[in-house]
Phi, psi and omega in degrees: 000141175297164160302120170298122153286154203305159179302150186076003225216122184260173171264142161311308168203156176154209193253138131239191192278150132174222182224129157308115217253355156285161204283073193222163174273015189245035177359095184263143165299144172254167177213104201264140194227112202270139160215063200108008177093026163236120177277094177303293171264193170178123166210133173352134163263125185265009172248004185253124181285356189258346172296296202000050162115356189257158207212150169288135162281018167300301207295323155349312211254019181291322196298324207295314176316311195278330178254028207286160174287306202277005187289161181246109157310315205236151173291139169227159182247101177307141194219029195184179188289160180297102185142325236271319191085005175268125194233187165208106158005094180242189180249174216258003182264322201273320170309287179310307197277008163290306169242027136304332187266353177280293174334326184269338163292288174348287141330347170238006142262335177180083182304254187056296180295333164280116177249106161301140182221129169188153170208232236246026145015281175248124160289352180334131169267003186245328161282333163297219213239103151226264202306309200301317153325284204310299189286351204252329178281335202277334162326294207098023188278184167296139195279139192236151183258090188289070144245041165287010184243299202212014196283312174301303220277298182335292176323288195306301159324286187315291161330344202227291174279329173119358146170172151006032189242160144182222171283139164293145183273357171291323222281315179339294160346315179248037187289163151237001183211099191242125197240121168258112160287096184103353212222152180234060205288343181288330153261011160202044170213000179028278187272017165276321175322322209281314196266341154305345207242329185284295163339291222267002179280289239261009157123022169284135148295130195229124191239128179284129163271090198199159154290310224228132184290102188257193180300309174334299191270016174285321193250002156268134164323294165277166164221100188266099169271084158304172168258156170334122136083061144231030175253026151250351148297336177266300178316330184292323151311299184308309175309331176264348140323301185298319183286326225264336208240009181065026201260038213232152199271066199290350160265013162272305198314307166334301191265325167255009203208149183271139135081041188291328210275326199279269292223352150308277149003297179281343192255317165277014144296299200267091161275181179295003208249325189262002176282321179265023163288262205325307192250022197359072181214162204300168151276348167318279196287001168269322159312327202282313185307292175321311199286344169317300203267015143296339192238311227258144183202112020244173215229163268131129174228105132287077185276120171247197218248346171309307207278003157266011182284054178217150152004266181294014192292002186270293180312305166327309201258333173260337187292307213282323175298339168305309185326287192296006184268352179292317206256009224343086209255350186264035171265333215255150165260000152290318183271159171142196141233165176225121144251337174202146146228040195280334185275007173251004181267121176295059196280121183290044210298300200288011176262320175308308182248015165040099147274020163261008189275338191304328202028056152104002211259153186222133203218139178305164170236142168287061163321112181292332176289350174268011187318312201286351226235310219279284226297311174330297180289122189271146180348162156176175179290300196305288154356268191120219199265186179288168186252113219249318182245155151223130174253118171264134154195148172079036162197170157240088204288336180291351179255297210258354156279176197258138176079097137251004159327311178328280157344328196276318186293306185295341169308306186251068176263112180304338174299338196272127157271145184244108156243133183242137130254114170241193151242341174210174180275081167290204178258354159259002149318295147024307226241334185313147162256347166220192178206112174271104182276149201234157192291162142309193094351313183284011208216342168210177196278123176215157191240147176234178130234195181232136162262358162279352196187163202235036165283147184246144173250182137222160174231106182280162200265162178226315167224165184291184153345112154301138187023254198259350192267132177289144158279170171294296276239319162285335174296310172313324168294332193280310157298303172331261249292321194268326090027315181110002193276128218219020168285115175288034167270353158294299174301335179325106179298137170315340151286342199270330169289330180266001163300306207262335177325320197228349185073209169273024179295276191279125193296094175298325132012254187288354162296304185299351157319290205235009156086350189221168169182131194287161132321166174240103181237133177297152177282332188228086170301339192254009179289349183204058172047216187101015178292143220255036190267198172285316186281350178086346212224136166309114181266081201302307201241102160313093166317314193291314161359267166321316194291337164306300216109014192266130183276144189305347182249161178269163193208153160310068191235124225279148165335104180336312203231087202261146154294150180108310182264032163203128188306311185307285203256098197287325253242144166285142167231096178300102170279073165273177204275158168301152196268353161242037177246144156208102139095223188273007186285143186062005198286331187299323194272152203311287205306321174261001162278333165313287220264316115021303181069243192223195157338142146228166136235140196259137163202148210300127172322332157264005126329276195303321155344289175331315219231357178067052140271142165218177226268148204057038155259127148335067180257162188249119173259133185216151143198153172041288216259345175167193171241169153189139175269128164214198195254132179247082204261110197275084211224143180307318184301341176262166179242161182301125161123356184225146162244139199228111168283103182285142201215172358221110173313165165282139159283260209322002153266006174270177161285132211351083171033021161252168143259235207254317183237061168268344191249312191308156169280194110273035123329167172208160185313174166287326151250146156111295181114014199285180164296180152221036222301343182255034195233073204218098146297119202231161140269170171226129135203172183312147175254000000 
């Protein structure tokens, strides 16, 4: 490999280091191999061990991204109606001092009224939320409650384990039993696939949790295809097995774990014969399942975050987090579960994003999943004021909130001013009074962690700026300035920001060596307990919990919108991501939408029977909150009674100009505050 150019510095031609900036757990280290000061390629660092030279073909194809015909180059200014996509070309002085000055009108009746909307674009933390923090607290504006993604299952972790923890995902290899819950890891956990494949070389068994026959369960010894939003009834079932057959590690229970005799009590509610009313899977097979992770040692959850987009998903995530303390499967560094350990990286948030520039000031907070219902609502006591401004970056709500006929409506209120940062004219680009261009990954300095793995990355910049585009981190400084804001936390440069990101937790030394730099993680953190809970202890019965009024224990709690209980809408709908997509990311390059085709919705031949479908027909998916056309493919991959919207398209690549979540709600979970994007009920027919 070439000589890294000196900090700060890009190179003419070589290699450089850097990290994959997307919402996947598996942060992969990158290699970008630079030529005249153009970035030819982008590939696995075959020196990073969770990496080790493999790459997603999204992320394969980032040049193909960073250099698209269609990137927004230039500040552009709508110049056609809000929706319309018509901008013009401005300098980046007529942009900025436009909207410092609307922000500033705005603000001096009620900053409030200005709302930032952003997740995970970027996982960055110097492109994410710093500089962009920093101005938005010093403003005062609304405060926004980022939980589309993961926020129940966090709650459900915090209440059970004590927070973002869990097993290192290399020990998995030497798992004998491995249960994937939730996850479609070949698309989107890549390199835990690899050590699940390595396990089952050395004779694990690997068993798939799912709605949906994914690529996944095609390539596990089993497949337990439950219905939507019930695995926390299979889990309770796996638990009253687990009692009834003695299959339980009774001096971890004794010694590690809180509220075993209550959550004993509750669990030998759910035999297998009513889990399997509940969950539609044989009771054969919740036995057959119990006695696997009861006998097979040591044993393993690989848990993601679909199966917490529902009503109970919170509950769903402390029953199944529970599991290895029965069995004391967290003695083995093979045994546990994992859904995130994004809570073991030390990360310096209030030095990154100063919530004291707030000065004593406490400002609402904004549910983002509630945008479209938010963007609607006029002043009130409760509310507080309408909402005048939006600022967007690293996300796109017209496509990826939920209900967005709302949405669509509230974006396009001529009274709301809008700034999008972007890299292209998505659909809330669309919607913008101006579009702001924003760097690549290839293109400026950033720090990650990770939730799949216990790595710190950097990301070095490989080529400059394409034409006019800035990073967030100058836009936001650019705007300070222009605002008047003289705080020097403003001026703070971007290598100096992936500095103040972990402080002296981590050696940056060697992130700029070698681009990564491990944790110090025990391999069986939990073996002799140590949970980062109040009690120190796996906690089966949460005390803070109780002290809500909440009940302390995890429970079964049934969908908003169960199949069966509407004539109208018969049939449930599950939105995973399309397998060459991520969220609304990528949908633009050519090359993964080719292979991708279009809309699809998959659904079971006697469904599609029922109703005179066949597969590549047209169909209208419908409820309540709205319609959508897509394409219809009759496949085995659906189970009877579910339908599955592979999702999530550009609306404007749809069939007359919606997606998927045009059908989702703005409910929200039971802890967290999260979506329920799988908590849905639709009809279908031909059109």
């Amino acid at each position: 490999m070439s000589a890294f150019p000196a900090i700060g510095a890009l190179p003419a031609s070589g290699e450089v280091r850097g990290a994959c900036p997307h919402d996947c757990p598996d942060t992969c280290s990158l290699i970008t191999t630079v030529e005249n000061g153009v970035a030819m390629k982008v590939r696995g660092n075959p020196g990073h061990p969770q990496t080790q030279g493999v790459l997603c073909a999204k992320v394969s194809r980032y040049t193909e991204r960073t250099y698209h015909p269609e990137r927004v180059l230039h500040p552009l200014k709508r110049s056609g109606p809000k929706g319309s996509g018509r901008f013009e070309k401005v300098s980046w002085d007529e942009a900025l001092g436009d909207i410092a000055q609307r922000l500033q009108a705005i603000a001096a009746v009620n900053p409030e009224a200005v709302v930032p909307y952003s997740y995970a674009g970027t996982m960055g933390l110097v492109q994410g939320e710093s500089m962009a923090a920093r101005f938005f607290h010093k403003l005062g504006a609304s405060l926004l409650d980022r939980t589309i993604c993961s926020s129940a299952g966090t709650e459900g972790l915090i209440h059970t384990l004590g927070g973002k923890v869990g097993m290192r995902v290399e020990f998995f290899a030497e798992s004998k039993l491995i249960l994937i819950w939730g996850s479609n890891s070949i698309t989107s956990n890549l390199h835990f696939w690899r050590l699940a494949q390595e396990a089952k070389r050395r004779g694990a068994r690997l068993v798939c949790i799912d709605p949906r026959r994914t690529e996944t369960a095609d390539k596990c010894d089993e497949h337990v295809q439950l219905k939507p939003g019930t695995d926390a009834a299979l889990a309770l079932a796996l638990m009253h097995e687990l009692i009834v057959n003695d299959w339980l590690d009774h001096d971890y229970l004794t010694r590690y774990t809180v509220g075993w005799g209550a959550l004993r009590e509750r669990a030998l509610r759910w035999s297998p014969e009513r889990a399997s009313e509940v969950c539609g899977v044989t009771a054969r097979q919740i036995r057959q399942l119990a006695r696997d992770w009861g006998t097979i040692s040591p044993a393993a959850i690989r848990l993601n975050y679909g199966m917490q987009r529902v009503r109970g998903g919170a509950n769903a995530v402390r029953a199944i987090a529970g599991l290895p303390a029965l069995t004391g499967a967290w003695r083995h560094r093979a045994g546990g579960v994992l859904l995130s350990n994004s809570g073991r990286f030390p990360v310096d948030r209030a030095a990154l994003q100063r919530p004291d520039l707030l000065a004593g000031r406490k400002p609402r907070t904004i549910n983002m999943i509630t945008i479209g219902d938010d963007l609607l609502r006029k002043e009130s006591p409760e509310f507080g004021p309408a909402i005048e401004a939006l600022v967007v970056y690293n996300s796109n709500p017209v496509a990826v909130a939920p209900e967005s006929a709302k949405v669509v409506a509230g974006f396009a209120r001529d009274d709301l001013f809008t700034v999008v940062l972007e890299h292209f004219q998505t659909d809330t680009a669309d919607h913008a009074d101006y579009v702001l261009p924003a760097t690549t990954q290839l293109e400026h300095w950033d720090v990650h962690g990770s939730y799949g793995h216990t790595d710190v990355l950097l990301n070095r910049p490989a080529i400059a700026p394409q034409a006019e585009a800035w990073p967030n981190t100058r836009i936001f400084r650019e705007l300070a300035l222009r605002m008047g804001y003289t705080e020097p936390c403003f001026s703070q440069d971007d290598l100096s920001l992936c500095r103040t990101a972990y402080g002296d937790r981590i050696d940056f030394d060697r992130l700029l060596q070698h681009g990564y730099a491990s944790l110090e993680v025990p391999e069986a953190p939990f073996a002799n307990g140590g949970f980062p809970t109040p009690s120190g202890k796996c906690e089966f019965f949460s005390e803070r919990l109780a002290r809500q009024g909440l009940d302390g224990l995890p429970d079964h709690l049934a969908n908003y919108e169960t199949a069966g209980t509407s004539h109208r809408y018969p049939l449930a709908m599950i939105s995973p991501p399309a397998r060459n997509f991520l969220n609304s990311t990528f949908v633009n390059l050519r090359s993964l939408r080719d292979i991708e085709g279009e809309p699809m919705l998959e659904i079971h031949e006697l469904d599609a029977a029922a109703r005179g479908i066949a597969s590549g027909a047209i169909v209208r998916v419908f409820n309540g909150r709205g319609e959508y056309l897509c394409k219809a493919l009759v496949s085995p991959r659906a189970r009877q009674g579910v339908v599955n919207g592979l999702g999530v398209w550009w609306r404007k690549l749809g069939l007359q100009g919606a997606n998927v979540n045009q059908l989702t709600s703005q409910r929200l979970t039971d802890l967290g505050r999260g979506p329920v994007f799988y908590d849905c009920l639709v009809e279908v027919e031909a059109v």
